[in-house]
C-alpha positions in Angstrom: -2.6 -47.8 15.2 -0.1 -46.1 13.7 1.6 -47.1 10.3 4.4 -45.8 7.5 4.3 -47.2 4.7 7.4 -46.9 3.1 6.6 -47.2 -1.1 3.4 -45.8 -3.4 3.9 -48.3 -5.6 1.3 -51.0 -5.9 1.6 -52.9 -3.0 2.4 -49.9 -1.0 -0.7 -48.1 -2.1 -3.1 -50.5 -1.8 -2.1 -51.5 1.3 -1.8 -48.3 2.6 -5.1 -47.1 1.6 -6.8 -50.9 3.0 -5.0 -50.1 6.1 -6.5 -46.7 6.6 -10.0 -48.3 5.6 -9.9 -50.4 8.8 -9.8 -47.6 10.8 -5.5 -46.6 10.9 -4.0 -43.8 10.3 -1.4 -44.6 7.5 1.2 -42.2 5.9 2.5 -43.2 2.7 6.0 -41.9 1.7 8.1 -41.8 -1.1 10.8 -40.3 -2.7 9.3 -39.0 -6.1 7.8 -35.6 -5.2 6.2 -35.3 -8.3 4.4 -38.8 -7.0 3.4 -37.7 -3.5 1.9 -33.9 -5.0 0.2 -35.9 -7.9 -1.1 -38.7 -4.7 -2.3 -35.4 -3.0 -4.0 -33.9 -5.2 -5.9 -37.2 -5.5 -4.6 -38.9 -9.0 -3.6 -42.5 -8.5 -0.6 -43.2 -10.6 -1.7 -46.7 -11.1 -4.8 -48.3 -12.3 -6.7 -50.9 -10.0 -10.6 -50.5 -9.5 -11.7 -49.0 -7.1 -8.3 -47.4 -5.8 -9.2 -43.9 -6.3 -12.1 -43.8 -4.2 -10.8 -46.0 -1.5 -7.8 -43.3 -1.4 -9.7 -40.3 -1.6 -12.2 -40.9 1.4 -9.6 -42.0 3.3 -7.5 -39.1 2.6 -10.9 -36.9 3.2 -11.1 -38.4 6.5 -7.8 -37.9 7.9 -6.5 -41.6 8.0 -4.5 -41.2 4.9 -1.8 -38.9 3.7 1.7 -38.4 1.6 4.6 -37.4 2.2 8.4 -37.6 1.0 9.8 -37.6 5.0 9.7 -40.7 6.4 11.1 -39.0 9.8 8.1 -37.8 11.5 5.6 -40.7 10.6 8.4 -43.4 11.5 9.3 -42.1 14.5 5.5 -42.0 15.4 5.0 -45.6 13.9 3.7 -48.6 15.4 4.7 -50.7 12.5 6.8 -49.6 9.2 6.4 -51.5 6.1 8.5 -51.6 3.7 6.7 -51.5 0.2 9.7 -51.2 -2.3 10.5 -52.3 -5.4 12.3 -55.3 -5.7 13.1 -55.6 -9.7 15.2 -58.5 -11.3 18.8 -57.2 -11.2 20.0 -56.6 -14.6 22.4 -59.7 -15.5 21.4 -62.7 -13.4 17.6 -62.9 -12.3 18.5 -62.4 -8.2 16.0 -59.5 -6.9 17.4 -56.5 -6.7 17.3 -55.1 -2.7 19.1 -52.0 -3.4 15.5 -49.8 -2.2 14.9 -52.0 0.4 18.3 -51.7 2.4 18.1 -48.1 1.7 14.9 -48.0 3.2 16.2 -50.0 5.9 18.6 -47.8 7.1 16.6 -44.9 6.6 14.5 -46.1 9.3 16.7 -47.0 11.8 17.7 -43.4 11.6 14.0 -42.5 12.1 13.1 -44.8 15.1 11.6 -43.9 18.4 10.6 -46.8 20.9 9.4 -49.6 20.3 8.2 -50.7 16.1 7.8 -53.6 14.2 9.9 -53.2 10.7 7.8 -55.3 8.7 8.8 -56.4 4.8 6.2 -56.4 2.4 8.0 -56.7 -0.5 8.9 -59.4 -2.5 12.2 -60.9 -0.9 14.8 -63.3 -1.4 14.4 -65.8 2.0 17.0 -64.1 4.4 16.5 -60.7 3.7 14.7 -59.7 6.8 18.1 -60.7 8.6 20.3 -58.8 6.6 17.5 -55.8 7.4 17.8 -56.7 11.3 21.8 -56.3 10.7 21.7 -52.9 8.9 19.5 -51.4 11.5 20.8 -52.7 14.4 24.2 -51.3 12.9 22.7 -47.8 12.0 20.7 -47.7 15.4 22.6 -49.9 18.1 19.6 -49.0 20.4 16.8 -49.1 18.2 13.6 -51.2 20.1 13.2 -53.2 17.0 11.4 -55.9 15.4 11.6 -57.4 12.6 9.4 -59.2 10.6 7.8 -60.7 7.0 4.4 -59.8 5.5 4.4 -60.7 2.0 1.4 -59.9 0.0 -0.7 -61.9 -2.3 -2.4 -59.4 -4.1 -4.1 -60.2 -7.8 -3.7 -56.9 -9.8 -7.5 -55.8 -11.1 -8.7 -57.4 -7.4 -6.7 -56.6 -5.0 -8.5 -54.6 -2.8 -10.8 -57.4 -2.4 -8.0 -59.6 -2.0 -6.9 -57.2 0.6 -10.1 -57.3 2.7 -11.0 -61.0 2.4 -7.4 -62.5 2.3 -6.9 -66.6 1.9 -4.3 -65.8 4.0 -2.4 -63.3 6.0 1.2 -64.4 6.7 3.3 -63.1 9.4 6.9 -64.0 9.7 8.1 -63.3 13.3 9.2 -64.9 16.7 9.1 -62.2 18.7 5.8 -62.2 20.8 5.7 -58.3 20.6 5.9 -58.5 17.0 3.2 -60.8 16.9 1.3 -58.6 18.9 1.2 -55.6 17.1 0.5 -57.0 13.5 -2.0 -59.2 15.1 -3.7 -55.6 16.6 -2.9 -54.0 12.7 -4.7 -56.9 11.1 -7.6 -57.0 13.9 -10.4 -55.5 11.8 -10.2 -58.6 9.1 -11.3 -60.8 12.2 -14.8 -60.1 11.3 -14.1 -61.6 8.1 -12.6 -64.7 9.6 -9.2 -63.6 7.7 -6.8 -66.3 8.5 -3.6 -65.3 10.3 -0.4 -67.7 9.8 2.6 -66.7 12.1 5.5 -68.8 11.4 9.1 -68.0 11.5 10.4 -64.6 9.0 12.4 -67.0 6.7 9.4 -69.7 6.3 7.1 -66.3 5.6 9.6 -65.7 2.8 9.6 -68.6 1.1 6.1 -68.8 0.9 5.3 -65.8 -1.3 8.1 -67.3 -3.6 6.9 -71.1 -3.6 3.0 -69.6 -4.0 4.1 -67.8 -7.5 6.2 -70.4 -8.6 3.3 -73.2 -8.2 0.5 -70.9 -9.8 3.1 -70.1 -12.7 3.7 -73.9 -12.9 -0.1 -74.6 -13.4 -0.4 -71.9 -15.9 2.4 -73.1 -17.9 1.3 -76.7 -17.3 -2.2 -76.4 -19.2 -0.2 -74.1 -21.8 1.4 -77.5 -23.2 -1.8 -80.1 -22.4 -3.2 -77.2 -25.1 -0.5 -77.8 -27.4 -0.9 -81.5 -27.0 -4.9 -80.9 -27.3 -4.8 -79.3 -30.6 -2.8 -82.1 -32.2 -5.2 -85.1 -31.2 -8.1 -83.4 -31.3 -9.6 -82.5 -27.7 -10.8 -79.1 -25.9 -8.2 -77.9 -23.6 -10.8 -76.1 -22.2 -12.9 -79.4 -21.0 -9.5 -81.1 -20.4 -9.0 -77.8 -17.5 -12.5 -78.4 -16.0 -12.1 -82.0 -15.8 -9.2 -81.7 -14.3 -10.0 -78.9 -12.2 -13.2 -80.2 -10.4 -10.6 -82.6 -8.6 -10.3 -80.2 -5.4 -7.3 -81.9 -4.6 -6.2 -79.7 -8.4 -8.3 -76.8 -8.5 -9.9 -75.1 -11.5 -8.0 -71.8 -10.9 -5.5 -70.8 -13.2 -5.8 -73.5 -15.7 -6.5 -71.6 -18.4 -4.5 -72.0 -21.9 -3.3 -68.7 -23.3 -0.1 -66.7 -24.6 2.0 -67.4 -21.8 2.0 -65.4 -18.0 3.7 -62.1 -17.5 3.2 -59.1 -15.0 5.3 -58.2 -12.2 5.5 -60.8 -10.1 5.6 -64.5 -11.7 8.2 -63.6 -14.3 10.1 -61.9 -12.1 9.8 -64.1 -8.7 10.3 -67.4 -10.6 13.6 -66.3 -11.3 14.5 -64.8 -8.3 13.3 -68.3 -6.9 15.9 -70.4 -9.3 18.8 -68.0 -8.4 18.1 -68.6 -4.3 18.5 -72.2 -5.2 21.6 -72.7 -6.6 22.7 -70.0 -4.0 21.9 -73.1 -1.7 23.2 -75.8 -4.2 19.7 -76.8 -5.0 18.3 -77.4 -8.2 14.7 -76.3 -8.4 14.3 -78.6 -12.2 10.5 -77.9 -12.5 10.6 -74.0 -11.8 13.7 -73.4 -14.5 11.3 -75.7 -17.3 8.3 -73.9 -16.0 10.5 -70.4 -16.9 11.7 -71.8 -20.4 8.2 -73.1 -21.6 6.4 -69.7 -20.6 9.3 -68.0 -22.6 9.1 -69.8 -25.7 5.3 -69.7 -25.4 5.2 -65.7 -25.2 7.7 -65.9 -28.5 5.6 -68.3 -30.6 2.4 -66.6 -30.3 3.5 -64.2 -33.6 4.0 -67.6 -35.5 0.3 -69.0 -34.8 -0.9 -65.7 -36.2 1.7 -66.2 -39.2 -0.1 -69.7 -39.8 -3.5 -68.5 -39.5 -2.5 -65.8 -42.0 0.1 -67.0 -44.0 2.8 -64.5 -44.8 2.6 -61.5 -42.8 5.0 -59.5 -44.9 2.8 -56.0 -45.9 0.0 -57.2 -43.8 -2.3 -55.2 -40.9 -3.2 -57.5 -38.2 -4.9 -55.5 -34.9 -4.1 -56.5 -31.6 -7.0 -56.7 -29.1 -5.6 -56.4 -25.3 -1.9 -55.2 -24.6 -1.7 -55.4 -20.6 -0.3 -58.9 -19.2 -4.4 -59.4 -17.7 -7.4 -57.4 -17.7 -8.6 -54.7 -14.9 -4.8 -53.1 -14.7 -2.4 -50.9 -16.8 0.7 -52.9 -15.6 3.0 -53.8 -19.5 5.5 -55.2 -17.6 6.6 -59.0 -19.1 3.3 -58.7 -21.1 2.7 -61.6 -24.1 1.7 -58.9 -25.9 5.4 -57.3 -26.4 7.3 -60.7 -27.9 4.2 -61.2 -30.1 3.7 -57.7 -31.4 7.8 -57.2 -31.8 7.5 -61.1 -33.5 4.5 -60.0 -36.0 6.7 -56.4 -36.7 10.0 -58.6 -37.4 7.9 -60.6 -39.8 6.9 -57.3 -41.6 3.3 -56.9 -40.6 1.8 -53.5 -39.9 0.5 -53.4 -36.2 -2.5 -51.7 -34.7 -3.6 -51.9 -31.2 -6.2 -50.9 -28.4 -6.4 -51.3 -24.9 -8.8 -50.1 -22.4 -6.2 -48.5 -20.1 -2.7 -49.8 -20.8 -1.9 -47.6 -24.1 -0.1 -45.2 -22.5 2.1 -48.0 -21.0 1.8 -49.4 -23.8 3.6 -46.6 -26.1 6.8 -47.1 -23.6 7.3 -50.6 -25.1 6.3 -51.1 -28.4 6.5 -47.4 -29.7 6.1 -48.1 -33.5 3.1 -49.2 -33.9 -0.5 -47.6 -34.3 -2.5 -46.9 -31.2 -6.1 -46.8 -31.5 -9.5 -45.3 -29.2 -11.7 -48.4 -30.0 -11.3 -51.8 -31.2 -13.7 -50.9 -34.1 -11.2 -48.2 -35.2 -8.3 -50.8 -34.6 -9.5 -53.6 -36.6 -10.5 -51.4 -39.8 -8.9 -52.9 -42.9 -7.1 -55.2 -40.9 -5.9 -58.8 -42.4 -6.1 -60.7 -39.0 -7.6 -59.7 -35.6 -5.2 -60.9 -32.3 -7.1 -61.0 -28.8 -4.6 -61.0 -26.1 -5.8 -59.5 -23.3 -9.3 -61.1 -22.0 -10.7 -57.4 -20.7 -14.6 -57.7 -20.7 -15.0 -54.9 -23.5 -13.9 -57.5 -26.1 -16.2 -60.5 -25.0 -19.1 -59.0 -26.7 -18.1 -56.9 -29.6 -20.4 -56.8 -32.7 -19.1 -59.3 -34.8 -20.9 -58.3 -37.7 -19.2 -55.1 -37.5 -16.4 -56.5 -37.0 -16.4 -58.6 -40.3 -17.5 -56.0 -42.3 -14.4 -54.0 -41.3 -12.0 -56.2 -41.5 -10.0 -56.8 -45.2 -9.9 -60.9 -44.0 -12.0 -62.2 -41.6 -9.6 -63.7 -39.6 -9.7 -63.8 -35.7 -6.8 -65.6 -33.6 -8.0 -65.8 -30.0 -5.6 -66.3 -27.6 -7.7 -66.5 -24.5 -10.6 -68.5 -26.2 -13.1 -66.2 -24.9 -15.3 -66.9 -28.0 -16.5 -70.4 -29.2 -15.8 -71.6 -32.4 -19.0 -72.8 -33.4 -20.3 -69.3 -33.2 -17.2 -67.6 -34.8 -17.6 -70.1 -38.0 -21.4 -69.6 -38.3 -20.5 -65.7 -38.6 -18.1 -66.3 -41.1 -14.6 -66.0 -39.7 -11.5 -68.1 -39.9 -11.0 -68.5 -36.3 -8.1 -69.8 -34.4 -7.9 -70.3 -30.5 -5.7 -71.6 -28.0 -6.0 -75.9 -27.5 -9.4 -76.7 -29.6 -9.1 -75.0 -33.1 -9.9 -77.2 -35.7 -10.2 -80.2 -33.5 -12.4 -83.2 -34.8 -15.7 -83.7 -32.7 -16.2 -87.2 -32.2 
């Protein structure tokens, strides 16, 4: 089949290049030339393992290619997605559709016979009406479908994620419709993937109530570790207790600094604001977004207590990026704790394994450094943030003897604190430091 996908940002690339990997040919478009000449000339503009040589053989084999038209390759089109960014408006939390009802109506322009106008960004529920409108009012003859495919990608996985899906969801009524995404997601029937049609504005909702309960969970263990550091339990055996109850789940129980990235932060919001648009009151999402918030902010005052004053101090931040396996700084626990640690007067260093560059956008006054050896060098406290694999086995001994205090604050308890005292270090982690054992 034929596809445009209409966005190279991260959903649109990943899914554009997956798509072509099943055997479609798929043209990516997008309006930054810079983007599509840099996409041709094979650098990804994102990181994501694996990305760059799922796009280059597909590219070398004809099933993928760039372009800033979308004339041609959605006139030709079997389905059109529409991959946009759909940012918190400045001001009040609602998404912001200004790219996807431009793209909209860009495509009704574009049409030719009969195509499926598919939404696979992150949309408020009722969007894909308003999309119908505009394109049935740019195009009053336009053989037109229109339906919801939201994605559930995990940044650092997501091509996996893409091939061996939980679930595919497909919002549409319309028996054509169903049709042709059923024939675009045909080749994940060897892999049993799941397909769910159900009406576009159910399909909607979905991607929003999915973030909003993994964001709750997260921030739910974030306070039972609060709680288990003042009476003396493991957070970490309180999250496996807990989670081996399959009606619960063990995923995404794990204490840390608070979630960020591009889509909880930004879609639990969104999900609030489409609630009181409907006079509902959604009590346990708005406390879920005030908790994390307040979290993110007091992670510069557990280092402070580890430390004691940080006024003329160097503490080294381990991890910047919101998770590991991606270069994606956006609502990242690293930026209020580094900007908390600077307001307090401490002198920053950092590393990251991909995300400096990013990085430098947001927090440019502080030191960036190649290695975590470098980073930690004279340093009064170390800060892991991120949980990337690099820093689960760095030479502790090394470590020590470059440090001016061996102090280590772990935020995503990847080390035990057994081991870190026999080596030496005042170590603090997230929901079992200095707990009794009884």
């Amino acid at each position: 089949m034929r596809i445009a996908m209409i966005g190279t940002g991260y959903v649109g690339l990943v899914s554009g290049a997956c798509f072509a990997d099943f055997g479609h040919h798929v043209t990516c478009v997008d309006k930054d030339a810079g983007k599509i000449e840099a996409l041709r000339r094979g650098e990804i503009p994102i990181f994501e393992p694996g990305l760059d040589a799922l796009v280059a053989s597909n590219v070398k084999a004809k099933r993928l290619d760039f372009t800033t038209d979308l004339t041609a390759p959605v006139a030709d089109a079997d389905a059109v997605f529409i991959a946009v960014g759909t940012p918190s408006r400045r001001g009040d939390g609602h998404a912001d559709l200004t790219y996807v009802y431009s793209a909209a109506r860009e495509i009704a322009a574009a049409l030719s016979g009969f195509t499926v106008v598919v939404t696979k960004s992150t949309v408020p529920v009722g969007t894909g009406d308003e999309v119908e409108r505009l394109i049935r009012e740019a195009n009053s003859s336009a053989d037109v479908v229109v339906a919801s495919n939201p994605e559930f990608l995990r940044e650092g996985a997501a091509i996996r994620d893409f091939k061996f899906p939980d679930r595919i969801v497909i919002g549409t009524s319309d028996e054509r419709g169903r049709k042709v995404l059923g024939d675009v997601y045909r080749p994940l029937s060897l892999n049993q993937g799941p397909l769910m049609f159900t009406a576009r504005r159910t399909a909607e909702l979905i991607k929003y109530a999915a973030n909003a309960f993994l964001a709750t969970k997260i921030t739910f263990i974030n306070e039972i570790a609060d709680l288990s550091e003042k009476v003396g339990a493991d957070v970490q055996e309180v999250a496996r207790g807990i989670g081996l109850d399959n009606r619960i789940g063990s995923k995404f129980l794990h204490a840390g600094p608070g979630f960020g990235g591009s889509c909880f932060p930004k879609d639990t919001r969104a999900l609030v604001k489409i609630a009181q648009d409907h006079d509902v009151q959604l009590r346990i999402v708005e406390a879920v977004l005030g908790v994390n918030d307040i979290r993110k902010r007091a992670m510069a005052r557990k280092v402070s207590n580890a430390v004691g004053s940080l006024r003329g101090k160097t503490v080294a931040v381990l991890g910047l990026t919101f998770k590991p396996d991606t270069d994606d700084m956006r609502e990242a626990p690293s930026i209020p704790l580094v900007t908390g640690l600077l307001d307090m007067g401490a002198k920053v260093r950092a590393h990251d394994p991909v995300g400096m560059e990013q990085a430098k956008k947001e927090l440019p006054d502080i030191e960036y450094c190649d290695d975590p050896y470098e980073c930690v060098k004279g340093a009064d406290a170390m800060v892991i943030v991120t949980e990337w694999v690099q820093y689960r086995a760095l030479d502790l001994d090394r470590i020590k003897a470059a440090m001016a205090q061996p102090v280590v604050i772990d935020l995503r308890n990847i080390y035990r604190a057994g081991d870190m005292a026999a080596q030496g270090f005042v170590y603090e982690s997230v929901g079992r430091a200095g707990q009794p054992r009884t």
